[in-house]
VEXVEXKE-838526 format. One record per residue (C-alpha): residue number from 1; chain; x, y, z. Coordinates in steps of 0.05 Angstrom, whole numbers, plus 5000, padded with zeros to 4 digits. Layout:
N
<site i="NUM" ch="A" xx="X" yy="Y" zz="Z"/>
...
//
This chain:
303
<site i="1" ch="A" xx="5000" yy="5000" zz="5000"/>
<site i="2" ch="A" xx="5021" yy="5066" zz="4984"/>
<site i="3" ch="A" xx="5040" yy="5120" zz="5036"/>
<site i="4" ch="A" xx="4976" yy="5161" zz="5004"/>
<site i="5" ch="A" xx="4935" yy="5106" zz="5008"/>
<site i="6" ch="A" xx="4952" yy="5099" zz="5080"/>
<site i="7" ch="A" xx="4930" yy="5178" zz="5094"/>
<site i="8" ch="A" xx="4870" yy="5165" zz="5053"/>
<site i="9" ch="A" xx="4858" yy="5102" zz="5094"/>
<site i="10" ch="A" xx="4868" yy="5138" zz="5165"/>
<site i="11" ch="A" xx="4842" yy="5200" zz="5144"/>
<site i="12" ch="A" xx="4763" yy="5203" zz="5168"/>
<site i="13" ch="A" xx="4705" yy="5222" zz="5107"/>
<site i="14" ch="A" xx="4700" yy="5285" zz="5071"/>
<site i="15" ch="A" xx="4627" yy="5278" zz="5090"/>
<site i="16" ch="A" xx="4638" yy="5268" zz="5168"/>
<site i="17" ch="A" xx="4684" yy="5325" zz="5168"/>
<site i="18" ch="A" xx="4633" yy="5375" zz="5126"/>
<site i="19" ch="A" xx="4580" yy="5347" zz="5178"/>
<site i="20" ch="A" xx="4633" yy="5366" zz="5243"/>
<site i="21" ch="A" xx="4648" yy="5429" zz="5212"/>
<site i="22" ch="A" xx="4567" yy="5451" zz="5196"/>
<site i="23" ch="A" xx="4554" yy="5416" zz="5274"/>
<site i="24" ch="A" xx="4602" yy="5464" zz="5301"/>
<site i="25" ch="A" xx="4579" yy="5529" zz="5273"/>
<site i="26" ch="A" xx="4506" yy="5515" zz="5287"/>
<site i="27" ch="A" xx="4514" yy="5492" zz="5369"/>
<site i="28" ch="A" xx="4512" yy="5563" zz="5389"/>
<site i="29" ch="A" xx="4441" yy="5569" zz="5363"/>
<site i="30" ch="A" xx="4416" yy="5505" zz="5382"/>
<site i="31" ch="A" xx="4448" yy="5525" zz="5451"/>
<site i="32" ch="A" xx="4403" yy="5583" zz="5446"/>
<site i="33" ch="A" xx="4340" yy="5550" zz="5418"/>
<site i="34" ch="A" xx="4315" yy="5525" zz="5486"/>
<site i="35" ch="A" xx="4314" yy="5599" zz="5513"/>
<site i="36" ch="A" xx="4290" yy="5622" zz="5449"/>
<site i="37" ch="A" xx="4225" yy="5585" zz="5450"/>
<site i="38" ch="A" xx="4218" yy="5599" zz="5530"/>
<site i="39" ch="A" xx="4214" yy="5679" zz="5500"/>
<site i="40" ch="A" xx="4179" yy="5665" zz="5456"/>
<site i="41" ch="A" xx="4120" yy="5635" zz="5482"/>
<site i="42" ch="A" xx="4127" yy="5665" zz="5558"/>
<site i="43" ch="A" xx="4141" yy="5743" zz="5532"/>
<site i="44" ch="A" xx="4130" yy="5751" zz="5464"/>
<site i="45" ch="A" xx="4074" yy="5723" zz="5454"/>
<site i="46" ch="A" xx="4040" yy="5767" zz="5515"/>
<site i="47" ch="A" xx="4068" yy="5820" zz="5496"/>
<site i="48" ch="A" xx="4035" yy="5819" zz="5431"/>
<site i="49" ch="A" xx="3965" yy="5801" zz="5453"/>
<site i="50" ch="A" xx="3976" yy="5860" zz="5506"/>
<site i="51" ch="A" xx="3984" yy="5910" zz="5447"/>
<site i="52" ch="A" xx="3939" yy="5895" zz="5411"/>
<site i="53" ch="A" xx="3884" yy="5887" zz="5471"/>
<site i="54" ch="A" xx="3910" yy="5962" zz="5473"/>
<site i="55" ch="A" xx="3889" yy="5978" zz="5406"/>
<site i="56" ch="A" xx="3835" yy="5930" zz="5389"/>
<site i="57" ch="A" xx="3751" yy="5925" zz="5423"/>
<site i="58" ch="A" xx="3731" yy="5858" zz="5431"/>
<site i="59" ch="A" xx="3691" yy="5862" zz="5367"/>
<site i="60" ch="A" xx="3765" yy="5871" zz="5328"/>
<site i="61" ch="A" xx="3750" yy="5938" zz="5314"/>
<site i="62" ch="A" xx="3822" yy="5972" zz="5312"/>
<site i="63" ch="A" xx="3814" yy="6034" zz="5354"/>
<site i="64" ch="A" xx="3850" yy="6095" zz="5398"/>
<site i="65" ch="A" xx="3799" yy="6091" zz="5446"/>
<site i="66" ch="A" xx="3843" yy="6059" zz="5500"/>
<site i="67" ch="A" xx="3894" yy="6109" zz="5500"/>
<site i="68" ch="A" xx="3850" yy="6164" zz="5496"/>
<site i="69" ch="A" xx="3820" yy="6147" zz="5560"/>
<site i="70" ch="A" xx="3881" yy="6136" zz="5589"/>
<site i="71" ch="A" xx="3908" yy="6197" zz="5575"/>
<site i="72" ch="A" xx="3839" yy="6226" zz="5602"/>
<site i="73" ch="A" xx="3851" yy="6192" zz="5667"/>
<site i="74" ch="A" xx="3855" yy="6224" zz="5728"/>
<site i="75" ch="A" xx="3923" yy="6193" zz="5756"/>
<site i="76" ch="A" xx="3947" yy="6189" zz="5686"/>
<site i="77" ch="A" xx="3999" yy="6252" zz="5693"/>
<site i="78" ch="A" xx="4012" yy="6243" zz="5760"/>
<site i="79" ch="A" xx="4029" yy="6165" zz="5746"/>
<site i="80" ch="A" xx="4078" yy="6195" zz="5689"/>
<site i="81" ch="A" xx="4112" yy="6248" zz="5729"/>
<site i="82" ch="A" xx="4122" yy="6209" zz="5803"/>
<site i="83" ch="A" xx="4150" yy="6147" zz="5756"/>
<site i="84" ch="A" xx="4198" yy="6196" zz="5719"/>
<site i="85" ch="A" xx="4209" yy="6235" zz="5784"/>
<site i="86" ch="A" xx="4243" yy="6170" zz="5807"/>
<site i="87" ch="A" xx="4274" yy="6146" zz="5753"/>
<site i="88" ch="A" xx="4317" yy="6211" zz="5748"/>
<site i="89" ch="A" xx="4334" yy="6222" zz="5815"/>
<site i="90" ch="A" xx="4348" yy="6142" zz="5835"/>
<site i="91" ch="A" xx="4377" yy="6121" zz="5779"/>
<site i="92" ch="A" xx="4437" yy="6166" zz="5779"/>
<site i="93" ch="A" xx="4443" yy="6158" zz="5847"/>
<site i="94" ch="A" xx="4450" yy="6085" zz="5848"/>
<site i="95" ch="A" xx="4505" yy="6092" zz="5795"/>
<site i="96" ch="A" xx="4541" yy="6129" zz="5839"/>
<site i="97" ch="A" xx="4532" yy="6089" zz="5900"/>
<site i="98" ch="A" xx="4552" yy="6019" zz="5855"/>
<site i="99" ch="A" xx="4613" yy="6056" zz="5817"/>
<site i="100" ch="A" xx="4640" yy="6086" zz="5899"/>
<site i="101" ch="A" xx="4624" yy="6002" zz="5919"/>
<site i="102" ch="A" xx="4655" yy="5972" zz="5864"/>
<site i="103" ch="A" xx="4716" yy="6020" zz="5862"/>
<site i="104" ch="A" xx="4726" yy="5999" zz="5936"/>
<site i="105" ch="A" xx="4712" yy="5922" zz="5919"/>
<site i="106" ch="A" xx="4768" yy="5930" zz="5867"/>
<site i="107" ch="A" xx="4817" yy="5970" zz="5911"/>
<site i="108" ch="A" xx="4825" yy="5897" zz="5948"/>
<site i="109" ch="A" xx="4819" yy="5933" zz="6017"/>
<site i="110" ch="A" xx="4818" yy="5890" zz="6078"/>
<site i="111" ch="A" xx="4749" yy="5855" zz="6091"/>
<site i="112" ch="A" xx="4726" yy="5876" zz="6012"/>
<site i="113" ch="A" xx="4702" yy="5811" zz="6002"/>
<site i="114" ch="A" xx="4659" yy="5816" zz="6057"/>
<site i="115" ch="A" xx="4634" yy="5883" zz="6029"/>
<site i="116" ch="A" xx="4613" yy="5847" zz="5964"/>
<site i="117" ch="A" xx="4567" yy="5795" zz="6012"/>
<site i="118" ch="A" xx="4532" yy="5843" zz="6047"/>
<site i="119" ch="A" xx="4523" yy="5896" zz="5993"/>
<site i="120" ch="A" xx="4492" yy="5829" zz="5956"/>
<site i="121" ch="A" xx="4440" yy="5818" zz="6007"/>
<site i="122" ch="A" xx="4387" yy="5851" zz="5978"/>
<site i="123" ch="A" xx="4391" yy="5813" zz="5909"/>
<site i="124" ch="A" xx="4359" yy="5753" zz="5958"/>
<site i="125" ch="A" xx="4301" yy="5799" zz="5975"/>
<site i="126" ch="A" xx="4239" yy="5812" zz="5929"/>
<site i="127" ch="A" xx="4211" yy="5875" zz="5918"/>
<site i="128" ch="A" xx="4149" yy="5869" zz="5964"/>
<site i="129" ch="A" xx="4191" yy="5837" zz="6020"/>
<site i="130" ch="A" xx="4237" yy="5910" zz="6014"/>
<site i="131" ch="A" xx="4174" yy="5962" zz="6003"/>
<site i="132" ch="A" xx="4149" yy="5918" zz="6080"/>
<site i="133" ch="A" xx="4222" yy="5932" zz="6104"/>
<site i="134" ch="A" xx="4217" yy="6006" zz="6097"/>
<site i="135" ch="A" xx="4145" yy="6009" zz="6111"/>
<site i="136" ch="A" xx="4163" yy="5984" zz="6186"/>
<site i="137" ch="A" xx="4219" yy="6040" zz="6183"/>
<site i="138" ch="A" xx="4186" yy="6097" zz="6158"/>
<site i="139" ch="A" xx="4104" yy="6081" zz="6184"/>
<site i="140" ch="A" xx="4083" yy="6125" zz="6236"/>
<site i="141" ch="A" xx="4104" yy="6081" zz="6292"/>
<site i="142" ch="A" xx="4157" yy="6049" zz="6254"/>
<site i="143" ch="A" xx="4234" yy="6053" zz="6278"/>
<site i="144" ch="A" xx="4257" yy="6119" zz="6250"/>
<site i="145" ch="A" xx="4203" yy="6160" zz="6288"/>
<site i="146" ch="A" xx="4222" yy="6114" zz="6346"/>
<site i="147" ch="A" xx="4291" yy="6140" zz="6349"/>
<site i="148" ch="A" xx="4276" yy="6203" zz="6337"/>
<site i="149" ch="A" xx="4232" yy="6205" zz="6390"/>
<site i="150" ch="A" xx="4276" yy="6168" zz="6434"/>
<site i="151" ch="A" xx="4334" yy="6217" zz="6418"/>
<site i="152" ch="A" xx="4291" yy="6287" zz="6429"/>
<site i="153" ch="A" xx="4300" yy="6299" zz="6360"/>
<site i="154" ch="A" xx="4230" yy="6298" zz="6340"/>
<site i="155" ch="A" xx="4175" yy="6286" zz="6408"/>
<site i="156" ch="A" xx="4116" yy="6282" zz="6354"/>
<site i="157" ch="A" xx="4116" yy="6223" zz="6304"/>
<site i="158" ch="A" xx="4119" yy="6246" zz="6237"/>
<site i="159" ch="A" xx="4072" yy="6218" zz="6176"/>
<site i="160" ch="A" xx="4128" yy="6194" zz="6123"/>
<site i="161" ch="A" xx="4088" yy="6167" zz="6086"/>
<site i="162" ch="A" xx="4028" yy="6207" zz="6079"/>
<site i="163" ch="A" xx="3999" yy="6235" zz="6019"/>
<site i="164" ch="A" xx="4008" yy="6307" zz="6047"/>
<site i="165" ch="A" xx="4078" yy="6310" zz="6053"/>
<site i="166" ch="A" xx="4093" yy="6283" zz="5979"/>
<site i="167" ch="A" xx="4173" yy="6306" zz="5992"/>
<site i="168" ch="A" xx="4189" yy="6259" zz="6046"/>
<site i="169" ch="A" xx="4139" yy="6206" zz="6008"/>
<site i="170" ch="A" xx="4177" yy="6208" zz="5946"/>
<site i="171" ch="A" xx="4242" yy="6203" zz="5987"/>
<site i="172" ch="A" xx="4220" yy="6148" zz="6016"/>
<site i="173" ch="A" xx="4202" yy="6105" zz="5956"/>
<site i="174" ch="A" xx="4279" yy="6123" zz="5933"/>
<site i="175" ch="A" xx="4308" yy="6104" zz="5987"/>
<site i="176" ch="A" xx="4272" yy="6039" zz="5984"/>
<site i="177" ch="A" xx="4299" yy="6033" zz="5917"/>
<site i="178" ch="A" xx="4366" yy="6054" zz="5924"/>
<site i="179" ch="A" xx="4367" yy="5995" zz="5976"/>
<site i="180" ch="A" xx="4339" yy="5947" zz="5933"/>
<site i="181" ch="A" xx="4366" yy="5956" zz="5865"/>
<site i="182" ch="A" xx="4440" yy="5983" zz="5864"/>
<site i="183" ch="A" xx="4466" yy="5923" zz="5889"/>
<site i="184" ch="A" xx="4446" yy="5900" zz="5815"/>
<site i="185" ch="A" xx="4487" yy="5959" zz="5788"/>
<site i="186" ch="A" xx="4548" yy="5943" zz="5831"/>
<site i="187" ch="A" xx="4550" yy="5875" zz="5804"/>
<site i="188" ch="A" xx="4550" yy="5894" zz="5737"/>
<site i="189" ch="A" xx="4601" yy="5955" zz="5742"/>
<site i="190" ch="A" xx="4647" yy="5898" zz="5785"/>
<site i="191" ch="A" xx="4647" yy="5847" zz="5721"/>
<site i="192" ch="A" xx="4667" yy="5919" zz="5689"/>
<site i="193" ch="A" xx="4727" yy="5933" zz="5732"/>
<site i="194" ch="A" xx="4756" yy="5869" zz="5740"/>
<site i="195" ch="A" xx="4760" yy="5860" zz="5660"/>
<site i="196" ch="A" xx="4806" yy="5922" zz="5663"/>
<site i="197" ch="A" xx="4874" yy="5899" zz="5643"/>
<site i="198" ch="A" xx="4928" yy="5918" zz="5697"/>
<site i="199" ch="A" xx="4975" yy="5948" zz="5648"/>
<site i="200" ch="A" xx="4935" yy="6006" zz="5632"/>
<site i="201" ch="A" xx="4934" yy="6026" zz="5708"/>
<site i="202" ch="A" xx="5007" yy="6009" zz="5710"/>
<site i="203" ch="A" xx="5014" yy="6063" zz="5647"/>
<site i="204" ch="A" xx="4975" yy="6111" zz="5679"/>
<site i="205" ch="A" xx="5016" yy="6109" zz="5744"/>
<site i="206" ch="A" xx="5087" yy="6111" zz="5702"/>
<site i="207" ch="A" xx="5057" yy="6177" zz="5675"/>
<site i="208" ch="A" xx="5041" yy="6202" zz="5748"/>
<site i="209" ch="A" xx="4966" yy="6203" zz="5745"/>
<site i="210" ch="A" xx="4932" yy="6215" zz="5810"/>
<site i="211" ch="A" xx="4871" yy="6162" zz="5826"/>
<site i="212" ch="A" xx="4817" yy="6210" zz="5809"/>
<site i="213" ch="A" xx="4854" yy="6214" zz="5751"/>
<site i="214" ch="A" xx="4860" yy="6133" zz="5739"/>
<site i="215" ch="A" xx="4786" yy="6132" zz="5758"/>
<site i="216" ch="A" xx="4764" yy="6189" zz="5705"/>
<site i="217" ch="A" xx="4803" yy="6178" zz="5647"/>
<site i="218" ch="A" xx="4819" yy="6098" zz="5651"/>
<site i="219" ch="A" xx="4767" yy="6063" zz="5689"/>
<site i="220" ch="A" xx="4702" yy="6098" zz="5672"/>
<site i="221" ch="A" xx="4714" yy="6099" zz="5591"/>
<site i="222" ch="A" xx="4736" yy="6021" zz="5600"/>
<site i="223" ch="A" xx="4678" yy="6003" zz="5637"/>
<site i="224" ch="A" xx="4638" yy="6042" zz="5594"/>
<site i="225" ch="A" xx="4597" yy="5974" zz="5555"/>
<site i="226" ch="A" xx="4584" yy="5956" zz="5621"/>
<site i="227" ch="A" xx="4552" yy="6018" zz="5646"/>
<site i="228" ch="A" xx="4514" yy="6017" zz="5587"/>
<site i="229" ch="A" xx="4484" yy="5951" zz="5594"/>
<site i="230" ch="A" xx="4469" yy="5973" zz="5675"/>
<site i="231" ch="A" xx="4446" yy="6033" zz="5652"/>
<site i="232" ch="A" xx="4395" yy="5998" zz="5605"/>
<site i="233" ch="A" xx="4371" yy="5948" zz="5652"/>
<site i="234" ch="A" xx="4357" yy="5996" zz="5710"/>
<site i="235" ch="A" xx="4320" yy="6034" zz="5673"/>
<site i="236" ch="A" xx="4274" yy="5986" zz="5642"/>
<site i="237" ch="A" xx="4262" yy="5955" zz="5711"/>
<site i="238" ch="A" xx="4245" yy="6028" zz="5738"/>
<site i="239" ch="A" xx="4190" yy="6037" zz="5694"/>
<site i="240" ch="A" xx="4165" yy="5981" zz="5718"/>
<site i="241" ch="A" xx="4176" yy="5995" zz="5790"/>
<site i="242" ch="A" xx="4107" yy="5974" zz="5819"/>
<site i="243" ch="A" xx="4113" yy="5933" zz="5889"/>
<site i="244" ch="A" xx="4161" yy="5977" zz="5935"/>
<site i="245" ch="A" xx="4104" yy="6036" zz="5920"/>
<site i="246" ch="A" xx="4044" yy="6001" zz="5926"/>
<site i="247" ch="A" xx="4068" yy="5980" zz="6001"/>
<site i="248" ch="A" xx="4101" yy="6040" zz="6011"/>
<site i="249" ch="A" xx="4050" yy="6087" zz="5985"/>
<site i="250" ch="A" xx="3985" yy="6054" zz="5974"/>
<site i="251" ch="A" xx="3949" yy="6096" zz="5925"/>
<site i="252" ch="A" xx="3973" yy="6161" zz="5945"/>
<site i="253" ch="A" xx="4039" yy="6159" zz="5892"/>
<site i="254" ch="A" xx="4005" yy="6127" zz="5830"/>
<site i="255" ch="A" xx="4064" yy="6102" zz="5770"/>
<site i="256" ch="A" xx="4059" yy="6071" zz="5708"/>
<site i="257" ch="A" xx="4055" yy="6009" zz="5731"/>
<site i="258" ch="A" xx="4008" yy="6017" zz="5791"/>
<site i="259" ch="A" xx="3954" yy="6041" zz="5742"/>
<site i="260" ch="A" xx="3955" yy="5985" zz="5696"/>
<site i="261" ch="A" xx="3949" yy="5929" zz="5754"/>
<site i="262" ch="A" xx="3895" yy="5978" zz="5778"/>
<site i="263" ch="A" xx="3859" yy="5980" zz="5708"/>
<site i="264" ch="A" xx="3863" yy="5901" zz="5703"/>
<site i="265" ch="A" xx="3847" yy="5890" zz="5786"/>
<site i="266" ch="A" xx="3780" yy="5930" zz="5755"/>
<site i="267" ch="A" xx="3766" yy="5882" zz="5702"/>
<site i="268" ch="A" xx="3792" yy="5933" zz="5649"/>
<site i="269" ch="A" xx="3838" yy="5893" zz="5608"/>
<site i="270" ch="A" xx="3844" yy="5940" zz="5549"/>
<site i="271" ch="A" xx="3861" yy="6000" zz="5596"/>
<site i="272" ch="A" xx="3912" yy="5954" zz="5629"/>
<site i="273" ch="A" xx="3945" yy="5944" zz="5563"/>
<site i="274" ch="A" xx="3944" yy="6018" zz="5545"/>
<site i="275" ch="A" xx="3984" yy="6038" zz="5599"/>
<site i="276" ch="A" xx="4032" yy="5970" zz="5588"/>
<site i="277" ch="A" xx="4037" yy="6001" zz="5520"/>
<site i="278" ch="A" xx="4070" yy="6072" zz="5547"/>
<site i="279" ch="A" xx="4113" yy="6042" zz="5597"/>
<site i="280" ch="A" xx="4142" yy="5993" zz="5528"/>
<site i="281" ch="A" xx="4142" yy="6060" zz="5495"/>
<site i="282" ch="A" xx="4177" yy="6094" zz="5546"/>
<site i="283" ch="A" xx="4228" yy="6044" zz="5556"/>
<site i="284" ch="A" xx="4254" yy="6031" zz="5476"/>
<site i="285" ch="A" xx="4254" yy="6107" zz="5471"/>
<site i="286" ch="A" xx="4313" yy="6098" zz="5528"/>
<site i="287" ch="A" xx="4350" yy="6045" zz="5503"/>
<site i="288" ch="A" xx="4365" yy="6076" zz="5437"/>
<site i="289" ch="A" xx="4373" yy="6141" zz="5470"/>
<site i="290" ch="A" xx="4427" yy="6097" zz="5515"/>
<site i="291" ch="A" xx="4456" yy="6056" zz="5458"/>
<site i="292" ch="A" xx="4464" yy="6119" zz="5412"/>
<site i="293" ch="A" xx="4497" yy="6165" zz="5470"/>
<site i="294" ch="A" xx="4543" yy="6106" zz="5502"/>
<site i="295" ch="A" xx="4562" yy="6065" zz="5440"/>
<site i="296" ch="A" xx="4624" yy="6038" zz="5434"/>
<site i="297" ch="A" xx="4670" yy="6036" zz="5372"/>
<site i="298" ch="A" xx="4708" yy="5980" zz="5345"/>
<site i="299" ch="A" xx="4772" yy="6007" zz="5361"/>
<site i="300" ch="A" xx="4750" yy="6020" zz="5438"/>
<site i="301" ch="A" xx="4731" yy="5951" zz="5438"/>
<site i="302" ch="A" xx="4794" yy="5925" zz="5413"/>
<site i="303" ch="A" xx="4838" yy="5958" zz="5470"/>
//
């Protein structure tokens, strides 16, 4: 036998290898099919008989009708501007709160690790369970009016929470927030950091930059996908903020998403879908307004 014969003999199929080869590229997406189909049939699918129960009467007449009464609706503006309202004042803050914990997490300080545990605690606690946790702090007779009492601070307790003092109401509900959701942030802006390759800070140092510095100019524009993707996520999830309100607030600080459990608690399934429709609105309107102002080149990418 031939030396060519042998390779041809050892050598597997043209046809196995074209299969391997056609195997190999398609395993991502078959990877992906299983969670493709849960969308699918678990979101999309909803989402689309939601819209159109926003735009369509039960006779399948297509109509504005929905929306027009929503718009109408009493709570409608004040829904839109106490959702907003905290969207633009927690939202920043938590960014700054996770990029001040995750700076320290990276700085590998004594007992950091142990930071990273208990800031993670609250990613263990639902929403409802952290709206009852400030409700027992900030309720009439709850802890802080307690203290305050206790201290001489304050001898009369002082209604937090009621509809009257809208202020202390609203800070509240971002505190509650702040508390709940930044640890999600942090997280995020951590994976961020720690894919930061040392010899950039170890160029930045050899050129005498200060840490602010290191933080401003290398860290923040590196981590800059990252904030993006945190950015766009909290977001999203604050226009749908819904449980730390209702047991904070009751009715007396109606959002986006209070109204539309309202609508369908009242048997008003198209209304509920109208205001489902805004808060979808609403949130693609900020995730192209995110993508567009934080995109990322190829060449950043490639550093």
């Amino acid at each position: 036998m031939t030396s060519d014969a042998r390779v041809s003999a050892l050598s597997p199929p043209a046809t196995n290898q074209s299969f391997a080869r056609r195997f190999e590229s398609a395993l991502p997406y078959i990877l992906l099919l299983p969670s493709a189909i849960f969308l699918l049939i678990f979101f999309a699918w909803p989402m689309v008989q939601a819209l159109i129960l926003s735009v369509r009467t039960p006779d399948g007449v297509w109509t504005t009708q929905y929306l027009e009464r929503m718009v109408r609706d009493v709570n409608f503006t004040d829904a839109l501007r106490n959702t907003f309202l905290i969207i633009l004042i927690a939202v920043p803050l938590q960014f700054v709160f996770a990029i001040a914990m995750g700076l320290l997490i990276q700085a590998k300080l004594k007992a950091s690790g142990l930071f990273l545990y208990f800031w993670t605690i609250p990613l263990a606690v639902s929403d409802l369970a952290a709206g009852l946790v400030w409700l027992a702090i900030f309720s009439d007779r709850g802890f802080l009016n307690s203290v305050l009492r206790t201290t001489g601070i304050m001898p009369i307790a002082f209604s937090w929470l009621s509809f009257e003092n809208y202020g202390t109401l609203l800070m509240a509900v971002v505190i509650a927030e702040l508390w709940r959701a930044t640890s999600i942030v942090m997280v995020i802006v951590v994976a961020g950091l720690q894919l930061i390759p040392n010899d950039y800070l170890e160029a930045a140092e050899v050129f005498g930059a200060s840490r602010w510095q290191k933080i401003w100019n290398v860290m923040l524009p590196m981590i800059r996908p990252s904030l993006q993707v945190a950015l766009i996520l909290r977001t999203i999830l604050a226009f749908q903020v819904f449980a730390v309100v209702i047991a904070l607030a009751g009715r007396s600080m109606p959002v986006l998403a209070s109204e539309a459990y309202n609508r369908y608690g009242e048997l008003n399934s198209n209304g509920a879908a109208a205001y489902a429709l805004v808060i979808l609105i609403f949130s693609l309107l900020t995730t192209g307004l995110y993508l567009r102002a934080l995109r990322t080149s190829e060449e950043e990418m490639g550093r």
